[in-house]
ZAMAR-437339 format. One record per residue: x, y, z of N, C-alpha, C, O in turn. Coordinates in pm, whole numbers, plus 50000, padded with zeros to 5 digits. Example, Ala and Ser with C-alpha at 12.3 -4.5 7.8 and 13.67 -1.06 7.14 Angstrom:
2
513194943150780512304955050780513204967050780514244966850846/512854977550708513674989450714512905000350787513415011450804/
# end
This chain:
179
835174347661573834014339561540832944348361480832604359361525/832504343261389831324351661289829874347161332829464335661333/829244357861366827844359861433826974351261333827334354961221/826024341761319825054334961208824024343661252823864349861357/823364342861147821734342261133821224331261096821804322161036/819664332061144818584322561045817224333060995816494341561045/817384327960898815754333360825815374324860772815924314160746/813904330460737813024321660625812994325260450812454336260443/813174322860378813144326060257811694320660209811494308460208/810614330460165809164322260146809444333159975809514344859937/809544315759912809184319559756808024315759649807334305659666/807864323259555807144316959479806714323959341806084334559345/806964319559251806724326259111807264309159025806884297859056/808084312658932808584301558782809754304058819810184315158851/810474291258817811424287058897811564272858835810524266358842/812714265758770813114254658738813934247158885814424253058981/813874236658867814844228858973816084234158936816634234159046/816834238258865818274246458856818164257258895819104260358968/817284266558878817124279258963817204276959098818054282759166/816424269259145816784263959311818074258959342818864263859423/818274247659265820334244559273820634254659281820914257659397/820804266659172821754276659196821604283859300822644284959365/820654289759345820374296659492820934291059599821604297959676/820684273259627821564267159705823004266459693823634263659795/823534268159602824984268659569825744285759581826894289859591/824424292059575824704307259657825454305359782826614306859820/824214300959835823794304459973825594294260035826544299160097/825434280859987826534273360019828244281859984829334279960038/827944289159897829274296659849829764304259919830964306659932/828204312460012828224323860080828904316260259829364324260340/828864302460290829084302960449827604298160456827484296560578/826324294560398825334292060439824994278860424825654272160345/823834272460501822834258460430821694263860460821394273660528/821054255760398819814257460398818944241760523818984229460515/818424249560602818364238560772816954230360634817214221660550/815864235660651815024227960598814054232860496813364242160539/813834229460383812994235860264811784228760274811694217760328/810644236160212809644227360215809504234260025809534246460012/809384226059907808784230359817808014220259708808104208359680/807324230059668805984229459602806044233259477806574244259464/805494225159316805904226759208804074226159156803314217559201/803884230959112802034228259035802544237558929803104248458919/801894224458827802334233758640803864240658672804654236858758/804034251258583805164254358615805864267958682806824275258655/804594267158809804814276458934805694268859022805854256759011/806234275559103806624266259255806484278259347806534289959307/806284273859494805944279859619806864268459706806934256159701/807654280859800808424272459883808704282460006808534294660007/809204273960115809894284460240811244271660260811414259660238/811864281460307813134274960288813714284360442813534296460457/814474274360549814744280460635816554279360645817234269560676/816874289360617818494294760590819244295760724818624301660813/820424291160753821474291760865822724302160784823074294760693/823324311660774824884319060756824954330160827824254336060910/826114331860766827354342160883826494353560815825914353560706/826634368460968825784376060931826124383260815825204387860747/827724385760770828214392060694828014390360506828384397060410/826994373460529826494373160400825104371860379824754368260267/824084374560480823054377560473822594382960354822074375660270/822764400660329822774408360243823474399560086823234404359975/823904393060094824514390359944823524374859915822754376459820/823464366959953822354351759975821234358659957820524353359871/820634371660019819014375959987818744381759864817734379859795/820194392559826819644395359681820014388159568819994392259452/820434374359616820374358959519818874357959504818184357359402/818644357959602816674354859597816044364959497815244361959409/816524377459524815654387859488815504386959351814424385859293/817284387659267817414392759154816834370559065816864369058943/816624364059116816454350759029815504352458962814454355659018/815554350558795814774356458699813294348358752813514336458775/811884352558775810604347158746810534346858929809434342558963/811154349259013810964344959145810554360559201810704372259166/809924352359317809594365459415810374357959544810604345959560/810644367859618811174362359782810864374959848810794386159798/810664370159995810094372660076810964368560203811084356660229/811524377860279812124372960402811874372560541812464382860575/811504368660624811524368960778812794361960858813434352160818/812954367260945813904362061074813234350661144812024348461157/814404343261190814014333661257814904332061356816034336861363/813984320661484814514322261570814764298661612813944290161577/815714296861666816074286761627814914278461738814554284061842/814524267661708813304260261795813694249561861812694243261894/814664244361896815334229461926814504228962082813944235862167/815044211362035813734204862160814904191462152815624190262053/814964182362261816084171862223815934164762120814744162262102/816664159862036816274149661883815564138261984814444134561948/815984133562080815284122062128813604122562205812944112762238/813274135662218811794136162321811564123862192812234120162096/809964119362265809424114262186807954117562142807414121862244/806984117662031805944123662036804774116462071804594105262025/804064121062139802524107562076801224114262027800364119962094/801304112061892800374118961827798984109961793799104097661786/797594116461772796644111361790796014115761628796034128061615/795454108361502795374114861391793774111761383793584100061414/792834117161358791364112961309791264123361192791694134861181/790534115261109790324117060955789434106460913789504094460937/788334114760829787194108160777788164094460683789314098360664/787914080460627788714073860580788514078160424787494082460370/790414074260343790024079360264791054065560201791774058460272/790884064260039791964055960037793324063260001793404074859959/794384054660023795624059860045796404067260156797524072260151/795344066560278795484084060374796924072560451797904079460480/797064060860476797604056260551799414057260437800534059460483/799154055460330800274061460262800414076160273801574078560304/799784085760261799614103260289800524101860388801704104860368/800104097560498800514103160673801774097460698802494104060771/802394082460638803664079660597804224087660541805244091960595/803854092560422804844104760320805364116660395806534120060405/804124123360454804374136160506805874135060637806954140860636/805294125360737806424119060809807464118560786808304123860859/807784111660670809234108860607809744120260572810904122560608/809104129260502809084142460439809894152760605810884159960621/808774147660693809284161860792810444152160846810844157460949/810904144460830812304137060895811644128161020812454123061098/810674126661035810284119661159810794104361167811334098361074/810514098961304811324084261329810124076961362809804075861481/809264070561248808394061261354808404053361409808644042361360/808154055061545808494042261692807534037761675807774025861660/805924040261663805014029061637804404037461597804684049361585/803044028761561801944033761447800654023261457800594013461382/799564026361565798284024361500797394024861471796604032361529/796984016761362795484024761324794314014161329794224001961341/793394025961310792094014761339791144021761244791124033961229/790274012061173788834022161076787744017161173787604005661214/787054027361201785704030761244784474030761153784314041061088/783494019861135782454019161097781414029161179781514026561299/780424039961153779864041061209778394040561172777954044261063/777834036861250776274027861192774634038661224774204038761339/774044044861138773024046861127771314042061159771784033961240/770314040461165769454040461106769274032361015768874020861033/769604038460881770184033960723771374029260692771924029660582/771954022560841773114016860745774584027460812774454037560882/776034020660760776814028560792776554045160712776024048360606/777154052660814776804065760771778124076960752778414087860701/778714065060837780564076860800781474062360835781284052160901/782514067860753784004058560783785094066460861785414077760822/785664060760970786104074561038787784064561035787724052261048/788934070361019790254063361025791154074661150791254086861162/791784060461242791924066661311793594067861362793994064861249/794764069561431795684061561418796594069661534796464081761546/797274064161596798054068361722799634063461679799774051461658/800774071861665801694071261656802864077761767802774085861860/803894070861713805244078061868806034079261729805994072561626/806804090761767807424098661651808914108261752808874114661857/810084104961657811144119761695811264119961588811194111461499/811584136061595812184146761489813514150261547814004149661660/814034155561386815284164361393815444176161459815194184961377/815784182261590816224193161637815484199261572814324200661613/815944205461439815374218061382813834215961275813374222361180/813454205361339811884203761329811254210461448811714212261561/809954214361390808824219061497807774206761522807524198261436/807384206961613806384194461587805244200461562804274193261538/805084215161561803804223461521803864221361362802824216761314/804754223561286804984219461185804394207661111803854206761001/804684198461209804644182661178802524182161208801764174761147/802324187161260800904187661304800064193861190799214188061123/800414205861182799814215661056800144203960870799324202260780/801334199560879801334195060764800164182260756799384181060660/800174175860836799024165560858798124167060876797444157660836/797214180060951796274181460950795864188360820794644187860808/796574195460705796424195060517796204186760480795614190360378/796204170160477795564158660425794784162260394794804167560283/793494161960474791834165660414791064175760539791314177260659/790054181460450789614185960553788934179560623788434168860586/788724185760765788354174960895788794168660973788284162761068/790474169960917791384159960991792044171761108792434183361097/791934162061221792384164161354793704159761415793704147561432/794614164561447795954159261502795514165061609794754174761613/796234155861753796024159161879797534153761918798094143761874/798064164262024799334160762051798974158462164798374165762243/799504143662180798914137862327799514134162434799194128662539/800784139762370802524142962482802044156762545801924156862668/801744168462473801834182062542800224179962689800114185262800/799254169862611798384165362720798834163162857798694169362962/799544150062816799844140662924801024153563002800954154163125/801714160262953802844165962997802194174163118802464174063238/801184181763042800114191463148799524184763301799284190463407/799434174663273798554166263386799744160363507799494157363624/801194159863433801284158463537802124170663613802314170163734/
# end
């Protein structure tokens, strides 16, 4: 039986969507997949981390795929595997000034990190001044599972990038504490 690794592959330079196929078709050639990518295209840069599963014996040959891909930089770290049961369930707490679309945003990102939404709600907050309303505050409580090789720190950090100001509160690791 052949020992695996996992690492992170964090890239970023000019890079076509076939440059990425081919790296994946490395890595797949080599005994590897790739567990979960996150990437990012603006003009015609891309920035990505990409978290790699193969046998240790092709480590060395999958990294200097990365290295030598014309216009790319890579960058490697080790990883260590994070599993939690696919079934826990989450209950996350989201506040964010209101914005339009944020209730499509916080859907996307979700879908994006593989999440399962068990429920979802939200509420907008008028809040009243003196002069009148003075902030719109959106608010929204969801139950969520992820895939094994999701983090839910992950899932938190990507949502709290919406906008600034926005707050995720994990209100499972709360409740978990108390009792």
């Amino acid at each position: 039986m052949t020992n695996k690794v996992l690492f992170i592959a964090n890239i970023s330079g000019h890079a076509t969507p076939q440059t990425l196929q081919h790296l994946a078709h490395v890595t797949h050639k080599h005994g590897g997949s790739w567990i979960i990518s996150k990437i990012n295209y603006l003009d015609d840069q891309v920035a990505g981390l990409i978290k790699i599963e193969c046998p240790e014996s092709s480590l060395e040959m999958i990294q200097t795929a990365f290295d030598e891909a014309p216009g790319l930089q890579a960058h490697f770290v080790q990883s260590q595997e994070m599993k939690h049961a696919e079934d826990d369930v989450y209950e996350l707490r989201f506040d964010s000034q209101e914005q339009a679309g944020i209730i499509k945003e916080l859907t996307h990102i979700l879908e994006r990190e593989r999440a399962n939404i068990l429920s979802i709600d939200t509420q907008r907050l008028f809040l009243a001044g003196e002069n009148g309303i003075n902030a719109n505050l959106f608010t929204s409580q969801f139950s969520i599972t992820i895939p094994e090789d999701t983090s839910i720190k992950d899932v938190i950090a990507e949502l709290e990038a919406i906008t600034q100001g926005t707050r995720v509160i994990d209100v499972t690791s709360i409740l978990s504490k108390k009792e």
